[in-house]
C-alpha positions in Angstrom: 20.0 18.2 -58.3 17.0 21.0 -59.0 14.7 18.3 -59.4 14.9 16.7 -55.7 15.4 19.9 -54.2 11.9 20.8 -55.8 10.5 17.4 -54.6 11.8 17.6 -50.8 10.1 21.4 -51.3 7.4 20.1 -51.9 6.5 17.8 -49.9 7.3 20.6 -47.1 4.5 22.7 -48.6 2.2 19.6 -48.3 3.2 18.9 -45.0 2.6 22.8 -43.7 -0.5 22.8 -45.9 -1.9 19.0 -43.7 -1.2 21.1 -40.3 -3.2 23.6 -41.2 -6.2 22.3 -42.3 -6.0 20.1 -38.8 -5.3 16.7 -41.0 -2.0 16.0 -38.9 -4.0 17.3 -35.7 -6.5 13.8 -36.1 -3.9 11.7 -36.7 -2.9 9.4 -33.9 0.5 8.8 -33.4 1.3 4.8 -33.4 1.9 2.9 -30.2 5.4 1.7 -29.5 5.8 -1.3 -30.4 6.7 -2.8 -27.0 4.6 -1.9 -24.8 2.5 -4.5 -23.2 -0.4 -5.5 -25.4 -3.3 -4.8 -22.8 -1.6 -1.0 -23.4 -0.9 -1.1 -26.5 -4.0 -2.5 -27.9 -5.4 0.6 -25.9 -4.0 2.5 -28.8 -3.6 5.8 -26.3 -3.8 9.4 -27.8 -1.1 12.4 -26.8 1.3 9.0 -25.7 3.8 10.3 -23.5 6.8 7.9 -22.3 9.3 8.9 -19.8 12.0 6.2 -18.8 13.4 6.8 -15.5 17.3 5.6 -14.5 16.6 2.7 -13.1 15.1 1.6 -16.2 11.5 2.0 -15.1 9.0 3.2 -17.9 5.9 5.7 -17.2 3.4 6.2 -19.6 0.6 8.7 -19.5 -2.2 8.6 -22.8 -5.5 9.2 -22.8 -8.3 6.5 -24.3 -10.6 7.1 -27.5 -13.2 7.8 -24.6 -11.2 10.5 -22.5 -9.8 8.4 -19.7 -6.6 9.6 -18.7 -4.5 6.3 -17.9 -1.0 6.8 -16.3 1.0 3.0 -16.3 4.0 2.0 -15.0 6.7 -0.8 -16.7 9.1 -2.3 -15.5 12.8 -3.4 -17.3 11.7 -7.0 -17.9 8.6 -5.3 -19.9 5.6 -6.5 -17.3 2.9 -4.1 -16.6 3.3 -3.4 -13.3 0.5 -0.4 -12.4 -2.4 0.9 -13.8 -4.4 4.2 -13.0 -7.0 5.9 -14.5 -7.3 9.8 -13.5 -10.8 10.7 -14.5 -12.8 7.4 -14.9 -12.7 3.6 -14.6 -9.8 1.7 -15.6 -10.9 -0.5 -19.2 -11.5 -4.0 -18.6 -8.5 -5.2 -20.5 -6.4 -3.4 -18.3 -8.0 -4.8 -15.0 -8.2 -8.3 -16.4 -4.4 -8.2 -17.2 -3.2 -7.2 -14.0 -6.1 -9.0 -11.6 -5.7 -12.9 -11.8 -9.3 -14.3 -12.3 -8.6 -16.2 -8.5 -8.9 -12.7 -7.6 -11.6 -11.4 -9.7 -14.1 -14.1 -8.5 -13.3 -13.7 -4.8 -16.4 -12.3 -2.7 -14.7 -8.7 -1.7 -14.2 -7.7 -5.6 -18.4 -7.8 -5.5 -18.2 -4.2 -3.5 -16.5 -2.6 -6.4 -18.7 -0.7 -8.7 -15.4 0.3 -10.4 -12.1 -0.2 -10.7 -9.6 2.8 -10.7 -6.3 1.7 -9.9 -4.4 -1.4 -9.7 -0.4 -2.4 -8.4 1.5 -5.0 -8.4 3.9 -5.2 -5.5 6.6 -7.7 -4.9 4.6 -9.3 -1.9 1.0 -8.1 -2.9 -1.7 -6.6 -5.4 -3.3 -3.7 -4.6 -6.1 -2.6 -5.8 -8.3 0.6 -5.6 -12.1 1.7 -6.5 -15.7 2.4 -5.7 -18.4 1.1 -4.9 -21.6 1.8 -6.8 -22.4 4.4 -3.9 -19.3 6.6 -5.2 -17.2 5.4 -1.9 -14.2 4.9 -2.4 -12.4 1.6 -1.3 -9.0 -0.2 -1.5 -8.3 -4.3 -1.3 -4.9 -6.0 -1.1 -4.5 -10.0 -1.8 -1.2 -11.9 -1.1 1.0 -13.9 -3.5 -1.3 -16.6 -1.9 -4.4 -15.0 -3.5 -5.1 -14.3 0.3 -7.3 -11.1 1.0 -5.4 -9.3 4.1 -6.6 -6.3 3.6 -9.5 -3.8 3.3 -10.2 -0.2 3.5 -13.4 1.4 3.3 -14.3 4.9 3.0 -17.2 5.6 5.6 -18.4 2.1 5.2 -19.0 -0.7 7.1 -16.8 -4.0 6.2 -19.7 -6.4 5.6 -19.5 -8.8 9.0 -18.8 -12.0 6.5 -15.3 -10.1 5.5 -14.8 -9.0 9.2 -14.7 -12.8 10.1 -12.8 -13.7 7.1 -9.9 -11.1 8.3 -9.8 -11.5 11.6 -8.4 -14.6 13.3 -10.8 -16.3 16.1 -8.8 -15.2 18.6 -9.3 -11.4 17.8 -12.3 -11.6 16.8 -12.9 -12.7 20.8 -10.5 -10.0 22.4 -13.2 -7.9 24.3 -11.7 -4.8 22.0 -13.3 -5.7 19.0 -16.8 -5.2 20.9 -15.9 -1.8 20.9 -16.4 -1.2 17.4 -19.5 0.0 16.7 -18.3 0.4 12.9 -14.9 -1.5 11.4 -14.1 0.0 8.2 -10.5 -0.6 7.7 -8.7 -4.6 8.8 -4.9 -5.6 8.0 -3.6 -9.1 8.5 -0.2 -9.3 7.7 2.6 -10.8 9.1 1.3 -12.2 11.8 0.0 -8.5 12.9 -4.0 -7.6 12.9 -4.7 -3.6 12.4 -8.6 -2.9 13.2 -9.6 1.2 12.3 -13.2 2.4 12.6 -15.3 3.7 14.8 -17.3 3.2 18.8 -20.7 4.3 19.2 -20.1 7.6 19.9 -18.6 8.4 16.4 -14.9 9.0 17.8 -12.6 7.0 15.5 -10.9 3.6 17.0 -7.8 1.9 16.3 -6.3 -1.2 17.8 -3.6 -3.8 16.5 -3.5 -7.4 17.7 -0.9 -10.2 17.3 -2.0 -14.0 16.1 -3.0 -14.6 19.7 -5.3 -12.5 20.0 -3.3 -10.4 22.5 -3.6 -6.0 22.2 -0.8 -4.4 21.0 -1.6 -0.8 20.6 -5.0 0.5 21.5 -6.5 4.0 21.6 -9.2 6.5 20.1 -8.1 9.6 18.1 -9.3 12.8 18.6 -7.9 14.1 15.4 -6.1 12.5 12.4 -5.5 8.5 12.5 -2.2 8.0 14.2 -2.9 11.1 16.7 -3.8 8.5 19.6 -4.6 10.1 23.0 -5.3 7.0 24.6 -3.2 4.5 23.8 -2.9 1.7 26.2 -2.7 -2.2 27.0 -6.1 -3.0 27.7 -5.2 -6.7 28.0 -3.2 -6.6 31.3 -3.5 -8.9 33.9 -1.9 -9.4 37.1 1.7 -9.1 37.0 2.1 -7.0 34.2 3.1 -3.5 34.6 2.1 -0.1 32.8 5.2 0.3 30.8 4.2 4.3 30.5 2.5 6.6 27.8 3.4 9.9 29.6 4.7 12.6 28.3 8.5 11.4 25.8 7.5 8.1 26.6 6.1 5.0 24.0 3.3 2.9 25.1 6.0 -0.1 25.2 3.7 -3.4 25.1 4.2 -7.1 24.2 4.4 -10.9 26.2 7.5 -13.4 26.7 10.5 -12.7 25.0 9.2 -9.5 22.9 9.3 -7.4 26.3 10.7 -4.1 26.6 14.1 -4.3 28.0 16.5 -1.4 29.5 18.5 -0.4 26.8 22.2 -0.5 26.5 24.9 -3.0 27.9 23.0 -3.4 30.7 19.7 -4.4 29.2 21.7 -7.4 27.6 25.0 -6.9 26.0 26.7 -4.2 24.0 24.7 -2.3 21.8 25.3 -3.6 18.3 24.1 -4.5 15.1 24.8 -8.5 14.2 28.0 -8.4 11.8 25.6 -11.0 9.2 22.7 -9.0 9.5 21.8 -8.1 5.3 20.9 -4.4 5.7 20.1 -4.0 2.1 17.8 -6.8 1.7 15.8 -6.0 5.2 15.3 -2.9 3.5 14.0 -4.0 0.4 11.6 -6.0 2.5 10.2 -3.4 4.6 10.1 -1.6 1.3 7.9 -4.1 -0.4 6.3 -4.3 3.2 4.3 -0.7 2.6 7.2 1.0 4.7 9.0 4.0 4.0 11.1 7.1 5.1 13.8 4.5 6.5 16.2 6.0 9.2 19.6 4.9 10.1 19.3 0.7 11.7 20.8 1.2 15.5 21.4 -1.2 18.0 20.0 -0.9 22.1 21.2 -3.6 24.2 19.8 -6.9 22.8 17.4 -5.0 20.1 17.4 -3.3 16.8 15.9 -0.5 16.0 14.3 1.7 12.9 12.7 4.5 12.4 10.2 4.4 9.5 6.7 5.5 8.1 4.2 2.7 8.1 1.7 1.9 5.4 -0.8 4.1 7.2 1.4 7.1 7.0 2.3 6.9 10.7 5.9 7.5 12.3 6.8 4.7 14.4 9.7 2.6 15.2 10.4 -1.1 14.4 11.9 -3.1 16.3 13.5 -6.0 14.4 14.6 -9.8 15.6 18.4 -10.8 13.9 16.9 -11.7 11.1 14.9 -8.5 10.4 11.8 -9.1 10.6 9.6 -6.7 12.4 8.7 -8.1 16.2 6.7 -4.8 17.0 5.8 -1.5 15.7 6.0 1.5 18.0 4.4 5.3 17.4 7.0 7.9 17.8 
């Protein structure tokens, strides 16, 4: 019984004695064993892991170069984001979360780097620079389709503008007011054009497939601070629906009107006794949107507070099925 409790002594003396000549200090703890192997082939210094309740892993570590890289997995063990706080993200990392149908397509020739890159349940996003330092952001479908792209200060080269914008936009005499675009969405049917006219004041205007103006206006401060926000695509017939003063520029054609609100705009006010709550949400979600209110029912339509991908507060308006037929600021 002396003789191991010598040994275990022992070995407590060399292990005290390894500290503090720093020999523990070099040592690199192993990574786990299953994390993905873009990650873990990484082999990350001061590895921290920090798995959330819904099952969801983080990982922050820092690379034998100094790159800070914070990841995200999911339960099923997929790598599902990648950012790197201080640098580029290495290539392993980028080529395991950007398919090479991605990789090859024309927009990824503005990046000088690669910094961050997520995988959503309707699209990848991914964010960089160009070799200017700007900064710049892409998003592709589960189609490989580009629908979006975000600029900092920069120009969307005029070969991307047409590839993003439908013919029918691309037409609307709006778009001739951009003297700079440097930000175009197309999703779900919906165009978003940012930038900026001629005289430097920064432009938004959003479009359905048609070609027809949604919401238009220039900002005078932050985007999504519109002071002019109007149909600019009205002909005869077709009222001003109002942007005074507690009142939404209302706009749309055919059966995506504005209607007066309540039983007499259509029928009693409520929600559709099928209509799947939990899985509209989880759309929008996936959508970009977030800071969901409470679903309520106007007459014929149903509506939703929420934030947009662009950080604005608007209000959705949904069709039975719960898919967005308009977006408006609040």
């Amino acid at each position: 019984m002396a003789i191991r409790t010598f040994t275990t002594s022992a070995a407590i003396l060399a292990l005290i004695a390894g500290i503090g000549t720093g020999a523990m200090a070099q040592t690199a703890a192993p990574a786990p064993a299953d994390l993905p192997a873009p990650l873990a082939g990484l082999n990350l210094g001061n590895l921290e892991i920090d798995t959330k309740r819904d099952g969801m892993r983080e990982i922050e570590g820092r690379t034998a170069d100094g790159i800070d890289i914070e990841a995200r997995i999911d339960m099923a063990g997929n790598l599902v984001e990648v950012e790197a706080d201080n640098g580029a993200l290495p290539q392993s990392l980028t080529d395991a979360l950007v398919p090479a149908d991605l990789r090859g397509q024309q927009v990824m020739g503005l990046f000088g780097s690669i910094t961050e890159v997520k995988q959503r349940p309707d699209h990848v996003e991914i964010k960089g620079r160009q070799s200017s330092g700007a900064e710049i952001e892409v998003k592709f479908d589960r189609q490989n389709t580009l629908v979006e792209v975000e600029m900092d200060d920069a120009a969307i080269p005029a070969e991307l503008v047409n590839a993003l914008l439908p013919q029918a936009v691309r037409d609307n005499e709006v778009i001739a007011q951009f003297d700079r675009i440097d930000e175009i969405g197309n999703r779900n049917g919906r165009v978003t054009v940012k930038g900026e006219d001629a005289n430097g004041e920064d432009m938004r205007a959003e479009f359905d497939a048609d070609g027809r103006v949604l919401r238009f206006g220039r900002e005078d401060g932050p985007r999504g601070d519109r002071r002019d926000e109007r149909r600019s695509d009205r002909g005869p017939g077709h009222g001003d629906h109002g942007a005074g003063p507690g009142n939404h520029a209302r706009h749309g054609d055919g059966p995506h009107e504005a209607r007066p609100m309540g039983r007499n705009g259509g029928g009693p006010a409520a929600i559709p006794a099928d209509f799947d709550t939990v899985a509209v949400n989880q759309r929008l979600t996936g959508a970009g949107y977030s800071g969901l209110g409470l679903l309520h029912a106007h007459g014929p339509r149903l509506l939703l507070d929420a934030t947009n991908p662009q950080g604005e507060a608007v209000t959705l308006e949904l069709d039975p099925q719960g898919e967005v037929v308009r977006e408006m600021a609040r």
